[in-house]
VEXDOMI-172960 format. One record per residue (C-alpha): x, y, z. Coordinates in nm, 4 decimals. Each point is the difference from the previous one (the first is absolute). Layout:
<recs>
<rec x="X" y="Y" z="Z"/>
...
</recs>
This chain:
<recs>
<rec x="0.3968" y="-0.6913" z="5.5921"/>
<rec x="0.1852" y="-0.1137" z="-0.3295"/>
<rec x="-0.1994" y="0.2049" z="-0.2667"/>
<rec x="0.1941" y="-0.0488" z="-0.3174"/>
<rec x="0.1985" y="-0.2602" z="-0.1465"/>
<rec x="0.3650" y="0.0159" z="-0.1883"/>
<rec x="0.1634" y="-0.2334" z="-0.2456"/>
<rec x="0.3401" y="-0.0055" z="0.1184"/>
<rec x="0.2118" y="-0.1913" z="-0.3103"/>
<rec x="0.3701" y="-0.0572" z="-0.0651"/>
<rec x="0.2258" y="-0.2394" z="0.0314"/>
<rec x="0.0202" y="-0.1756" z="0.3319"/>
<rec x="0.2550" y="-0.2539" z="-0.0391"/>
<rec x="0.2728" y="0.3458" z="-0.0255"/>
<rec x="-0.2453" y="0.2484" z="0.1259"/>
<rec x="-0.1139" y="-0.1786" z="0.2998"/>
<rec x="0.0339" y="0.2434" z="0.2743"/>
<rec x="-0.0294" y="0.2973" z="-0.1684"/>
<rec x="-0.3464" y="-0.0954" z="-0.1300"/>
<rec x="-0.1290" y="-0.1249" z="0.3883"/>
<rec x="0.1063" y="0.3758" z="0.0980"/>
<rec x="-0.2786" y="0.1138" z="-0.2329"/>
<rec x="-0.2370" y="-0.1960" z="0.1041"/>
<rec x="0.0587" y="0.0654" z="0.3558"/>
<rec x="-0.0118" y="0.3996" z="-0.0813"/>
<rec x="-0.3235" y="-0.0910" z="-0.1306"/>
<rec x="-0.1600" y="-0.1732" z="0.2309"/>
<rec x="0.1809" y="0.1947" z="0.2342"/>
<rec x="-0.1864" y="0.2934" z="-0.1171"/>
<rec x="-0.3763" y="-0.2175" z="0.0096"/>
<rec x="0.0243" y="-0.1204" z="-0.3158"/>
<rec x="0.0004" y="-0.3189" z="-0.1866"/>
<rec x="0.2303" y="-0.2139" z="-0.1806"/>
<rec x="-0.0235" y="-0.2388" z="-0.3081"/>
<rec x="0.3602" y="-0.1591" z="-0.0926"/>
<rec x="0.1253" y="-0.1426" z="-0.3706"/>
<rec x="0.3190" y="-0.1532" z="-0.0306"/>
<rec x="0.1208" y="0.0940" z="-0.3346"/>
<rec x="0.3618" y="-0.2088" z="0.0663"/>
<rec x="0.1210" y="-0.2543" z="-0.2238"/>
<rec x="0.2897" y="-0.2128" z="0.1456"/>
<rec x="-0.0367" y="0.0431" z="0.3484"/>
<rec x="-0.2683" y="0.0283" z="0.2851"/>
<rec x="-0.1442" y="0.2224" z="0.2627"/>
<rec x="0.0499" y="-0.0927" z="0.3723"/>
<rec x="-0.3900" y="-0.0258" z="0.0059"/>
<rec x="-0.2300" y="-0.1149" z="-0.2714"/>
<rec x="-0.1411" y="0.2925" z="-0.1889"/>
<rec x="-0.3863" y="0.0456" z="-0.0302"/>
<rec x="0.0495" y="-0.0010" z="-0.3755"/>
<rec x="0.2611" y="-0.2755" z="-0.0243"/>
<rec x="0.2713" y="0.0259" z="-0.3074"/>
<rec x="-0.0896" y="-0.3102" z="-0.1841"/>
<rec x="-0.3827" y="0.1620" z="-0.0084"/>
<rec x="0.1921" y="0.3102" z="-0.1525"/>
<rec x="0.1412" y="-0.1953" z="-0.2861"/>
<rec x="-0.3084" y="-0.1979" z="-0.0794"/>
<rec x="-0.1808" y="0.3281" z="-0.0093"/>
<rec x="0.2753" y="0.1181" z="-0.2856"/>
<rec x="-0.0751" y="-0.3104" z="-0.1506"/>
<rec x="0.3048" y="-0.2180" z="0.0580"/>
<rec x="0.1730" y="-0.1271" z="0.3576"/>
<rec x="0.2900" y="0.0484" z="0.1949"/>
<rec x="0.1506" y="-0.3323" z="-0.1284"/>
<rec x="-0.0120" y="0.1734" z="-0.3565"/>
<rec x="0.1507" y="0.3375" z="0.1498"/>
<rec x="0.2695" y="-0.1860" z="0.1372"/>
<rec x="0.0566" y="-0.2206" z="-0.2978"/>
<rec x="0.0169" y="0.3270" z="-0.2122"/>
<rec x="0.3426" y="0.0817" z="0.1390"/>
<rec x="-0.0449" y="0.3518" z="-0.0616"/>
<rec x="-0.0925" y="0.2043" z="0.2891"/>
<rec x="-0.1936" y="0.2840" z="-0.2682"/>
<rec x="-0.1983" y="-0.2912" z="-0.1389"/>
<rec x="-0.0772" y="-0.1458" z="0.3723"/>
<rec x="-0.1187" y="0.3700" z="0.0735"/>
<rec x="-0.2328" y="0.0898" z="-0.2565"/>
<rec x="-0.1736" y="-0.3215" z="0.0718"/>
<rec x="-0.0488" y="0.1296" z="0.3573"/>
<rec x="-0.1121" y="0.3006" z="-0.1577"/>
<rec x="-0.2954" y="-0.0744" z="-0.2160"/>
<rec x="-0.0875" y="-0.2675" z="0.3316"/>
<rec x="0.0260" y="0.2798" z="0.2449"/>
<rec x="-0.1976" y="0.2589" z="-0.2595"/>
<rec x="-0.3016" y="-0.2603" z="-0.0218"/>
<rec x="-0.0153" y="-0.1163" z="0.3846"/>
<rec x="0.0353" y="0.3901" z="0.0796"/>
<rec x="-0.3248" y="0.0662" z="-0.1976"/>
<rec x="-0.1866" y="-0.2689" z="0.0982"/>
<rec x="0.0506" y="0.0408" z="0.3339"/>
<rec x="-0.1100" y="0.3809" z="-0.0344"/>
<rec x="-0.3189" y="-0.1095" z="-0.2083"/>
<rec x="-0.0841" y="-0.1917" z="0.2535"/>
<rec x="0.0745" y="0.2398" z="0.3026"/>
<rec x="0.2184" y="-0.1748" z="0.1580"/>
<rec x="0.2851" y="0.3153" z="0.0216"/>
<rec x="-0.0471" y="0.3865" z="-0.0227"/>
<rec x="0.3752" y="0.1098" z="-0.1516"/>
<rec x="0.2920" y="-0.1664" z="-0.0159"/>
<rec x="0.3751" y="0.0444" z="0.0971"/>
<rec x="0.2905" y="-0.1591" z="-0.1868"/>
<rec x="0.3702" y="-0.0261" z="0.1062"/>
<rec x="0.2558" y="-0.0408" z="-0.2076"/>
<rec x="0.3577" y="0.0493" z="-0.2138"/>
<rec x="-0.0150" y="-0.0122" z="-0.3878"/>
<rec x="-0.1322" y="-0.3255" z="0.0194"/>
<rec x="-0.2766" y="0.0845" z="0.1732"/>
<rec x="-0.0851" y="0.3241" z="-0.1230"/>
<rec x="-0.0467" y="-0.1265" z="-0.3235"/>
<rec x="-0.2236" y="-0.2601" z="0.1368"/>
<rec x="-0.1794" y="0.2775" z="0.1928"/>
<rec x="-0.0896" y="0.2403" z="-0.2660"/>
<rec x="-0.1643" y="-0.3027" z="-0.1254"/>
<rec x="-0.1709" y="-0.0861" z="0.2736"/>
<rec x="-0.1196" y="0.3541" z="0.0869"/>
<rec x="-0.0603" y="0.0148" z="-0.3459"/>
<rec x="-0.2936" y="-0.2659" z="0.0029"/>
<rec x="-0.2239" y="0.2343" z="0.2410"/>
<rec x="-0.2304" y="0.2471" z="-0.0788"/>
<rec x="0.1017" y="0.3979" z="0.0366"/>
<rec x="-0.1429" y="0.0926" z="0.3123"/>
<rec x="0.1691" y="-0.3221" z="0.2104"/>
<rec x="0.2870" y="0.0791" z="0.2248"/>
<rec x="0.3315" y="-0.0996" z="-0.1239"/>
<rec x="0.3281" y="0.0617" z="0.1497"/>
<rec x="0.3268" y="-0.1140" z="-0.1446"/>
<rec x="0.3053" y="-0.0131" z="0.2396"/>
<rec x="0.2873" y="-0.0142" z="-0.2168"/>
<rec x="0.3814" y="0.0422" z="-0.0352"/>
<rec x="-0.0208" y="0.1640" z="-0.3388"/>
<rec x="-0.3189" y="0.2075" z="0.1053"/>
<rec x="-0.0570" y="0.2819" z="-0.2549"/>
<rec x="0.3303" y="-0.1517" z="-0.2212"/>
<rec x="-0.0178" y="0.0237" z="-0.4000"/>
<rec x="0.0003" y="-0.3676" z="-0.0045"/>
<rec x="-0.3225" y="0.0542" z="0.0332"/>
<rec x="-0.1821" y="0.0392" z="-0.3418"/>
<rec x="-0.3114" y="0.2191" z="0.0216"/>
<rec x="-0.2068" y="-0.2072" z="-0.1904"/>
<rec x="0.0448" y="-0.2746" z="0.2649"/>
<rec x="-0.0832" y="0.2130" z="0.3444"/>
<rec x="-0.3176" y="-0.0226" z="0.0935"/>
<rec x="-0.2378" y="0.3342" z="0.0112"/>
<rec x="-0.0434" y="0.0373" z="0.3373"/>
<rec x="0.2722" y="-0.1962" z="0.2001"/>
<rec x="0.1774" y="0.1477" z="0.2781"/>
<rec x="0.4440" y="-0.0587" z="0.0275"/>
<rec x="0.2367" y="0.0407" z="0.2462"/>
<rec x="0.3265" y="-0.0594" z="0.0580"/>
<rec x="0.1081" y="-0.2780" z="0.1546"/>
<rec x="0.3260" y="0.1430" z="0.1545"/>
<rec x="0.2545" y="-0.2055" z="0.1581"/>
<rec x="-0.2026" y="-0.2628" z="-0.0153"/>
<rec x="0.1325" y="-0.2081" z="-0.2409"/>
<rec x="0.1336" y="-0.2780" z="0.2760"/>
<rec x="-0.1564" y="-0.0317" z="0.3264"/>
<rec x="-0.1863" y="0.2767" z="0.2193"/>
<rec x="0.1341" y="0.2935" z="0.1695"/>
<rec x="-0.1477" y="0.3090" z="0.1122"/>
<rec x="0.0711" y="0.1964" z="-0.3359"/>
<rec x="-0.2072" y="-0.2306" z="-0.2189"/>
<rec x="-0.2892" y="-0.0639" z="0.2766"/>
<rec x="-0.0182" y="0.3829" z="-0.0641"/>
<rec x="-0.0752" y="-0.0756" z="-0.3204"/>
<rec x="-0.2266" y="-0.3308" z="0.0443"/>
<rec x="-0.2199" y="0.1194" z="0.3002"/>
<rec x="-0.1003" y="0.3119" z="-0.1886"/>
<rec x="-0.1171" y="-0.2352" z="-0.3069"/>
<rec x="-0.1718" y="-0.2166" z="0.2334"/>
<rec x="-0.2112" y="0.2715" z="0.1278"/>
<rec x="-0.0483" y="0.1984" z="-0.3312"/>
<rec x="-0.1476" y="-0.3237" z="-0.1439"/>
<rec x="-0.2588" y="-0.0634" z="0.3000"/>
<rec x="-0.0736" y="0.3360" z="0.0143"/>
<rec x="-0.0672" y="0.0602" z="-0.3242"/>
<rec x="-0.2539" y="-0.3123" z="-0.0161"/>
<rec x="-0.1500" y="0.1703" z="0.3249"/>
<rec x="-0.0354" y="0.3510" z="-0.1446"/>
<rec x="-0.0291" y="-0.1049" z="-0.4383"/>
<rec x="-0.3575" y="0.0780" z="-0.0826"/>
<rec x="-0.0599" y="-0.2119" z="-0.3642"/>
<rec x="-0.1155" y="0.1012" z="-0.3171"/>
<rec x="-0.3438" y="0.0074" z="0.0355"/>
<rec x="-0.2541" y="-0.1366" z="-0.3070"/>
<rec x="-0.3148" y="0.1974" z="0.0681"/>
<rec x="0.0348" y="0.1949" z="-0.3035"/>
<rec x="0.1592" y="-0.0701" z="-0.3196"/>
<rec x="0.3593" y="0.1107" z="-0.0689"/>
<rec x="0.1816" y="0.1747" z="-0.2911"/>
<rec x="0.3691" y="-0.0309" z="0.0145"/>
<rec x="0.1249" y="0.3235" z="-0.1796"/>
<rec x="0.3750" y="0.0399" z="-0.1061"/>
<rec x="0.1748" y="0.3622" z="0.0995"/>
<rec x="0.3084" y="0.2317" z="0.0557"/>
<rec x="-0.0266" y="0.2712" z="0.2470"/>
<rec x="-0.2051" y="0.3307" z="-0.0953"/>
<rec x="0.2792" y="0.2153" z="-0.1506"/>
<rec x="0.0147" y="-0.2543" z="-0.3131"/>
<rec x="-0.3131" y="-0.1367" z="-0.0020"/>
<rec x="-0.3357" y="0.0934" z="0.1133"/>
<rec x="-0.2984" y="-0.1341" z="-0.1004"/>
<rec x="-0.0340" y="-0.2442" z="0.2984"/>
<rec x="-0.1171" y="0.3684" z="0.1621"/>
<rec x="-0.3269" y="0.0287" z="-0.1812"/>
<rec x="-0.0240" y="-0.3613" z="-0.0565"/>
<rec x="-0.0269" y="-0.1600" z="0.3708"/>
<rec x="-0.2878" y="0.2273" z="0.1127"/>
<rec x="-0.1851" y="-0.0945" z="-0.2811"/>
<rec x="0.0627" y="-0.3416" z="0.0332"/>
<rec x="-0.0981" y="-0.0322" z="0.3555"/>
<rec x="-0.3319" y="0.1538" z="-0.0808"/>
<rec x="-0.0643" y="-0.2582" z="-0.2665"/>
<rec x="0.0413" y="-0.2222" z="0.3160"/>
<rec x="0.3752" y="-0.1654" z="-0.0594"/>
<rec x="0.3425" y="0.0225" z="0.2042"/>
<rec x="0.2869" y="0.1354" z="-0.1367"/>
<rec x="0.3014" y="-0.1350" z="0.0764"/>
<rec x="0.2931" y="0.2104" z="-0.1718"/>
<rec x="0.3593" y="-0.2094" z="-0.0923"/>
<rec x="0.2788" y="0.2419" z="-0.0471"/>
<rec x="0.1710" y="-0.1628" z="-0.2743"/>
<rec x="0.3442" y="-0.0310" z="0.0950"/>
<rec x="0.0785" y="-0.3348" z="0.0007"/>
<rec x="-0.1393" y="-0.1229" z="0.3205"/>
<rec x="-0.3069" y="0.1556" z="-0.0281"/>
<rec x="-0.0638" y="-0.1638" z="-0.3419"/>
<rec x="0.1021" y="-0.3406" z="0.1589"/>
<rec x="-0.2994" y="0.0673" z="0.2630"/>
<rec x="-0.2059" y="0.0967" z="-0.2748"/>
<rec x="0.0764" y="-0.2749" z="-0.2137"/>
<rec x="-0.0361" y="-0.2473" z="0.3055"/>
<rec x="-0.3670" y="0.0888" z="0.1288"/>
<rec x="-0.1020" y="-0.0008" z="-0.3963"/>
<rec x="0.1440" y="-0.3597" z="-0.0273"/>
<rec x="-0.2463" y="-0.0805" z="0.2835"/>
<rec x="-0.3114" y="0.1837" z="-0.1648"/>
<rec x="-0.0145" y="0.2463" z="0.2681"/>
<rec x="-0.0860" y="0.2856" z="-0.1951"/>
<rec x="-0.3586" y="0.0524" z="-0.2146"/>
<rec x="0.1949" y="0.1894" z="-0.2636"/>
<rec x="0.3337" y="0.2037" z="-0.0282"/>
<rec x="0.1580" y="0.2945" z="-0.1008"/>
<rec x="0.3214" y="-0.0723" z="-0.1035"/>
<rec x="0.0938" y="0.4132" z="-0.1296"/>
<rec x="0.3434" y="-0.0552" z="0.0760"/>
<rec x="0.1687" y="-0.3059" z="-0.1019"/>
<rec x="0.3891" y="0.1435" z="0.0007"/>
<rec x="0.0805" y="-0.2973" z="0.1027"/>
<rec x="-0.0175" y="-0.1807" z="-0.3162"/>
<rec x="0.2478" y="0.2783" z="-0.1353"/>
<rec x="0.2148" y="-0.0825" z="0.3340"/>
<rec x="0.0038" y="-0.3419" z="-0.0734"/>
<rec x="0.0927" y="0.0066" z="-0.3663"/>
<rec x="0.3027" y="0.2451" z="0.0612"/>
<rec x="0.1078" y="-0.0961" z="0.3466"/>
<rec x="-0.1589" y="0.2361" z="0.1976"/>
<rec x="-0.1661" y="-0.0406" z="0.3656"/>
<rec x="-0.2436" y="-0.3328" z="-0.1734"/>
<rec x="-0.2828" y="-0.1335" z="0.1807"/>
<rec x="0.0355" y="-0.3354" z="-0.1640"/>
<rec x="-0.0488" y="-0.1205" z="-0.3318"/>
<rec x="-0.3967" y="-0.0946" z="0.0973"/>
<rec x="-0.0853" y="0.3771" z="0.0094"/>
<rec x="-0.3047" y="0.1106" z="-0.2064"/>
<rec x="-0.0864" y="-0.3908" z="-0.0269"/>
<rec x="-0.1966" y="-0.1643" z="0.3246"/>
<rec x="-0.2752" y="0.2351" z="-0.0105"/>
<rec x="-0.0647" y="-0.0943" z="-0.3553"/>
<rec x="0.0745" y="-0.3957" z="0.1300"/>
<rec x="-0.2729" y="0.0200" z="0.2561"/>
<rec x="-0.2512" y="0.1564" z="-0.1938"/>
<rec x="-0.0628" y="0.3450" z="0.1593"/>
<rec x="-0.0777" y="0.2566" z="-0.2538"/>
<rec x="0.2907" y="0.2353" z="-0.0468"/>
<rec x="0.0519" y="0.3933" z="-0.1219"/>
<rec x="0.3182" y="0.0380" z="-0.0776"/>
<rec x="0.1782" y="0.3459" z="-0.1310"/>
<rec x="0.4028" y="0.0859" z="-0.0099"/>
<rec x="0.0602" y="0.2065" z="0.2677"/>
<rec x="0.3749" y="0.0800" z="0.0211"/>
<rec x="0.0670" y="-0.2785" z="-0.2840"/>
<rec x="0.2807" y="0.2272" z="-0.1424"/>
<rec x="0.2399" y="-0.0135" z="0.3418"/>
<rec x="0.2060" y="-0.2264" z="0.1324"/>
<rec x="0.0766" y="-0.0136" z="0.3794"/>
<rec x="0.3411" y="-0.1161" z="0.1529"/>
<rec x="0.1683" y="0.0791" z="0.3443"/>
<rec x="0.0974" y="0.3522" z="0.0216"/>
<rec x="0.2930" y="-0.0812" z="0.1969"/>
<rec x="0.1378" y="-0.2111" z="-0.2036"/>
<rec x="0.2295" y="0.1165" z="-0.3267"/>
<rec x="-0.2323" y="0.0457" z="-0.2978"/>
<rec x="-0.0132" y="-0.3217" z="-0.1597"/>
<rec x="0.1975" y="-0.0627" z="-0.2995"/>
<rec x="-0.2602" y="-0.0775" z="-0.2447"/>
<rec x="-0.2368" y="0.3306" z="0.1138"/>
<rec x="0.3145" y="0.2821" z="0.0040"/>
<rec x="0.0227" y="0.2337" z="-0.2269"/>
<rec x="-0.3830" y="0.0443" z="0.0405"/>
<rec x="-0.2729" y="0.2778" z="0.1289"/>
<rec x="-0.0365" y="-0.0552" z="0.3705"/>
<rec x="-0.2283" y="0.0787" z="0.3404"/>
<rec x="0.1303" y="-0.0433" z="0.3235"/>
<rec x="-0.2743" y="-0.0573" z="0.2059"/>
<rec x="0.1355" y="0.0328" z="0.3020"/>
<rec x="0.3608" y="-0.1797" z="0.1524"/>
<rec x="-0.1563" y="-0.3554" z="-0.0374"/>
<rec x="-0.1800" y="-0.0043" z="-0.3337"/>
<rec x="0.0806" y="0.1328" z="-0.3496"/>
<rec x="-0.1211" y="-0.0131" z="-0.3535"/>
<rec x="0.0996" y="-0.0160" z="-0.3508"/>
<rec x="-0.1733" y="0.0489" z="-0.3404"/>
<rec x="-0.0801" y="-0.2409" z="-0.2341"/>
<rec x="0.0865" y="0.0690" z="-0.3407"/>
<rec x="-0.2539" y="-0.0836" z="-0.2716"/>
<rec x="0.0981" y="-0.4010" z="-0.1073"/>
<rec x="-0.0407" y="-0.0874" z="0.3693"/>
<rec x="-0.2946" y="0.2033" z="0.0492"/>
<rec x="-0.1023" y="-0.2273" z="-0.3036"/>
<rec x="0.0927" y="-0.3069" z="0.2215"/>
<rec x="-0.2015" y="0.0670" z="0.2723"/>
<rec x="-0.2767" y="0.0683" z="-0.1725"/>
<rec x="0.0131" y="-0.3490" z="-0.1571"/>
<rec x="0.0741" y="-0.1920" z="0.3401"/>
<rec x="-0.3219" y="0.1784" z="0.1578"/>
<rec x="-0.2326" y="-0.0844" z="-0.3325"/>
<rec x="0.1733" y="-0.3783" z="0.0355"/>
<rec x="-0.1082" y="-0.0523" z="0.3593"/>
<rec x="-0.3460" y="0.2090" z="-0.0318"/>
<rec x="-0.0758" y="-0.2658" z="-0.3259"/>
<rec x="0.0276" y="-0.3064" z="0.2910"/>
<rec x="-0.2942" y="0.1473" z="0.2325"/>
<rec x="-0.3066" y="-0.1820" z="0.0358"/>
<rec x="-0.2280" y="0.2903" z="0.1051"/>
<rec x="-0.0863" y="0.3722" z="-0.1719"/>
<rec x="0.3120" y="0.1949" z="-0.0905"/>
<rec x="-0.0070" y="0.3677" z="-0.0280"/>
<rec x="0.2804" y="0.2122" z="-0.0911"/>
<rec x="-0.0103" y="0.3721" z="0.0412"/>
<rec x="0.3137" y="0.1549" z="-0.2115"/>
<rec x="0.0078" y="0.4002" z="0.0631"/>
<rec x="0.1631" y="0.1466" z="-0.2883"/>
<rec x="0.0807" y="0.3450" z="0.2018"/>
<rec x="0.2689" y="-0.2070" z="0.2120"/>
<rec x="0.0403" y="-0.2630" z="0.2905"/>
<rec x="0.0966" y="0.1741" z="0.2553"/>
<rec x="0.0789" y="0.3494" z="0.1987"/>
<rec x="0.3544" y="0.0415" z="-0.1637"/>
<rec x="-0.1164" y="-0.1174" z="-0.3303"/>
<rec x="-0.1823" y="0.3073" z="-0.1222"/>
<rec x="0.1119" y="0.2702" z="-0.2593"/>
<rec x="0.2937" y="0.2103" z="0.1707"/>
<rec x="0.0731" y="-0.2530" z="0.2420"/>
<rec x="0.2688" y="-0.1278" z="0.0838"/>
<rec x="-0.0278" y="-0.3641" z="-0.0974"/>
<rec x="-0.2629" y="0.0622" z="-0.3103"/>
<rec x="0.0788" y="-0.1376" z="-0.3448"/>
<rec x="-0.2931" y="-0.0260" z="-0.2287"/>
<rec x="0.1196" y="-0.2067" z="-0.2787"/>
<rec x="0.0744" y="-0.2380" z="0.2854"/>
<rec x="-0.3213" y="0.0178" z="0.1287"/>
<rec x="-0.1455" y="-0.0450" z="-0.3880"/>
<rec x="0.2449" y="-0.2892" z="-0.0178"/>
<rec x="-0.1576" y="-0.1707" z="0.2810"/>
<rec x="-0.3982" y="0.0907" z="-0.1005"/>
<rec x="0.0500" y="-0.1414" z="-0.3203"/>
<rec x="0.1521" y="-0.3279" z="0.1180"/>
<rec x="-0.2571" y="-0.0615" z="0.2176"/>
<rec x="-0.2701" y="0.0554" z="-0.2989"/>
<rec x="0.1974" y="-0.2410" z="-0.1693"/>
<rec x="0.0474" y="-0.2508" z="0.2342"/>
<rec x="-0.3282" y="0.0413" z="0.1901"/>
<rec x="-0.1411" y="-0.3574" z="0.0854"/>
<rec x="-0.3453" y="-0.0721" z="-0.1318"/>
<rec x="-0.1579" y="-0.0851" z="0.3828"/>
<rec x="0.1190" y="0.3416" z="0.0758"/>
<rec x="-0.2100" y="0.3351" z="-0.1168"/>
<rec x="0.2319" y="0.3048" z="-0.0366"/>
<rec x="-0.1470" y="0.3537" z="0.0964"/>
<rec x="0.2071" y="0.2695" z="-0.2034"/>
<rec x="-0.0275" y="0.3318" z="0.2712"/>
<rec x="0.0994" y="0.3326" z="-0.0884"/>
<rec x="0.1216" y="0.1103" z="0.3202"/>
<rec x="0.2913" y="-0.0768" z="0.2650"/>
<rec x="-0.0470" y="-0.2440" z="0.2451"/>
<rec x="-0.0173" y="0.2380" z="0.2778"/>
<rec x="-0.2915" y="0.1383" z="-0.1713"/>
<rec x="-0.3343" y="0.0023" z="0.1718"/>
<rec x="-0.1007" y="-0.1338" z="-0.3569"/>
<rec x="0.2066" y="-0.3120" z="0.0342"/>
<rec x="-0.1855" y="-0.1132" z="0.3162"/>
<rec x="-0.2916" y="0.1273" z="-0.1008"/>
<rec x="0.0146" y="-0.3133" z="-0.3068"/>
<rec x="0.1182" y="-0.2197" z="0.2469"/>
<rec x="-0.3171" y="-0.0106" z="0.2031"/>
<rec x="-0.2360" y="0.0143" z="-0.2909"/>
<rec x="0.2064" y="-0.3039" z="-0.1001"/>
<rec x="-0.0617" y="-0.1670" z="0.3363"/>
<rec x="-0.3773" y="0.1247" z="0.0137"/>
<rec x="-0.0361" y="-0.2059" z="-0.3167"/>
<rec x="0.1499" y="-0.3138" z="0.1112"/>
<rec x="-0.2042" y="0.0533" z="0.3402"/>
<rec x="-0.3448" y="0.0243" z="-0.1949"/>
<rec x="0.1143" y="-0.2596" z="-0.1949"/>
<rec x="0.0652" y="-0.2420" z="0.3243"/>
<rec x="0.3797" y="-0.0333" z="-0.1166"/>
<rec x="0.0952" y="0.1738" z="0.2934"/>
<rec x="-0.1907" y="-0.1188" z="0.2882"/>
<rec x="-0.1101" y="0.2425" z="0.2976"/>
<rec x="-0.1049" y="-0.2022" z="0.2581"/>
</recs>
C-alpha cells in the first residue's frame, strides 16, 4: 500500500526520462509520487501534476515572461521562487512527505530554493552534477538537505547514474517512512554551541532546562548549524534562545566559515526573547586544508583538527564584532539579555592559554558597554564562561523572564 508521498521536480522537457526512473523507483518501492515540471522552453512527454505555467504564476510571473526574458538565469529564478511557494504549500497542506529534485546547475540552484522553502525536519534530496561543489555558497544550502552525485548522468540513463538515482529515490521515501518530526508538546530553547573542549556550559545548562520543563535543541555553530538555527528562529519555533556562541558574526565579517549575514537577527525579528553572550567571539574559523588565508597569516592559530582551523582576532576587529552584535541585538522586538564574562570566552581564552589576550578581551568588554543597545540589559560577570557561575546567571535570568510570563512554559 502507497504510504508516503514524494515531490519529484526538475525539468521535464530535458530531464524527461531520468525523472520517470524516480518515480518508478518510488512507486516501485510502495511509495507515492507527486510531479512539478520546473522546465521553461520545452515540455514533458506527459503533463506534470504541477504543470510549468502553475510554477511561474506561483513565482509571480509566467512562462511567456520567462521566455521573453531571453536570459536563461532570469527564466530560472522565476521558476525558483514558483517552485519554493508551490513546494510549501503543497507540504502545508499534506499533500507530499519530502521531496526529490534532479538537476545540473540550473537546477540545483532552483533546488536549494525549493528545498529551502520546507521546514527542517522534511525530507529533501538533491541529485546533482555539482553535488557537494564550492559553487555552492553555505549560506544558500539548506540545514538539513541530503546531495548526491549525479554521476554520468548528465545526458541520458545508464547503469552508472541509475546507481546514483535509485539510491536517492529510496533515501527520500525512506526517510519520510522512518523521519519522526519535531514534536511541540513542550516549549523549545534553541541554544548556540561548540563541542565540550571549548565550550561547556550547555553541560550544566540542558539538565536544568529540561527540569524547568523545555527542550533543548543545541546548534553547533559552524556555519550550517547557525543556518538551522537561524531558520527555525525565523519561524518562531523556539520560546527563547541562547545564542552563547555567535562566531559566526566574526566569520562573516572576516571571511570565515559565515552562516549568513541574518545571524543573531530572526530570533530578535520574531519576537522570542533572546540571551545572548560571546562565546568564541575572538576566533575566526576557515578550512584547515586550505592555505591560511591571506588576510589571517601572520596570526595566532588552532588547528582543530584536518578540516577546521582558527585564528585570533586582534583588538580593532574584536571592536567590530562587538558593534555588529550590539547593531543586530538593538533591532529585536522581545527581551535582550547579554551575559559578557570578563574572565574569557572560551576554553583557550584563559590566562596561560594558548589563545588568551586580555587587553583583547578588555577591548571587546568595553565596546560592548559602549555600544550596548538600550532594549538590551548587559550583565557584567566576573567569571569565564565555562564557569558554573556563568550558567548559574543565565537561568536566574530565564527564571525571571518565566515569572514574568516573557518566557512562556506551556
Amino acid at each position: 500500500m502507497a504510504d508516503k508521498t514524494i515531490l519529484v521536480a526538475g525539468t521535464y522537457d530535458t530531464k524527461d526520462e531520468e525523472l520517470g526512473y524516480l518515480a518508478e523507483v518510488i512507486r516501485g518501492q510502495g511509495g507515492c509520487v507527486l510531479t512539478m515540471d520546473v522546465s521553461v522552453l520545452g515540455d514533458p512527454s506527459q503533463p506534470a501534476d504541477v504543470s510549468k505555467h502553475a510554477v511561474a504564476e506561483a513565482g509571480g510571473s509566467s512562462i511567456r515572461a520567462a521566455i521573453d526574458s531571453g536570459d536563461e538565469n532570469t527564466a530560472m529564478q522565476i521558476m525558483g521562487a514558483g517552485a519554493a511557494a508551490v513546494a510549501q504549500e503543497l507540504y502545508r497542506q499534506g499533500r507530499i512527505d519530502g521531496v526529490i529534485v534532479l538537476g545540473g546547475t540550473m537546477g540545483t540552484d532552483l533546488a536549494l530554493d525549493l528545498c529551502a522553502a520546507l521546514p527542517v525536519g522534511v525530507p529533501k534530496y538533491i541529485v546533482s552534477t555539482v553535488a557537494f561543489s564550492p559553487l555552492m555558497p553555505p549560506e544558500r544550502i539548506p540545514a538539513d538537505v541530503q546531495m548526491i552525485l549525479w554521476a554520468g548522468g548528465l545526458y541520458g540513463l545508464n547503469t552508472i547514474c541509475k546507481a546514483s538515482l535509485s539510491q536517492a529515490a529510496g533515501a527520500v521515501l525512506g526517510a519520510a517512512r522512518a523521519v519522526e518530526p519535531p514534536e511541540r508538546d513542550r516549549p523549545l530553547i534553541g541554544m548556540t554551541s561548540f563541542g565540550k573542549t571549548v565550550l561547556r556550559y550547555m553541560v550544566a545548562l540542558k539538565p536544568a532546562l529540561e527540569a524547568r520543563g523545555f527542550e533543548v535543541a543545541v546548534f553547533h555553530a559552524t556555519g550550517m548549524g547557525g543556518r538551522a538555527f537561524e531558520s527555525l528562529a525565523a519561524q518562531g519555533a523556539f520560546a527563547a534562545v541562547m545564542d552563547f556562541a555567535p562566531q559566526e558574526v566574526s566569520n562573516h565579517l572576516f571571511g570565515g566559515l559565515s552562516a549568513g549575514a541574518d545571524r543573531m537577527t530572526n530570533a530578535g525579528r520574531a519576537g522570542i526573547p533572546q540571551l545572548v553572550a560571546p562565546g568564541c567571539y575572538d576566533l575566526v574559523d576557515f578550512t584547515g586544508w586550505q592555505d591560511t588565508p591571506a588576510e589571517l597569516k601572520g596570526r595566532e592559530t588552532h588547528a582543530h583538527n584536518r578540516l577546521l582551523t582558527s585564528a585570533l582576532l586582534n583588538a580593532d576587529e574584536r571592536r567590530q564584532v562587538a558593534q555588529a552584535v550590539c547593531g543586530k541585538l538593538a533591532a529585536a522586538k522581545a527581551p535582550v539579555a547579554v551575559l559578557l564574562p570578563a574572565g574569557g570566552c572560551n576554553e583557550w581564552d584563559r590566562p596561560g592559554a594558548p589563545l588568551h589576550d586580555g587587553e583583547g578581551l578588555a577591548a571587546f568588554c568595553d565596546e560592548m558597554r559602549a555600544f550596548c543597545p538600550e532594549n538590551a540589559v548587559l550583565h557584567d560577570l566576573d567569571c569565564h564562561i565555562n564557569d558554573a557561575a556563568f550558567a548559574d546567571k543565565a537561568l536566574e535570568i530565564l527564571d525571571s523572564w518565566i515569572a514574568s510570563g516573557v518566557v512562556k512554559t506551556g
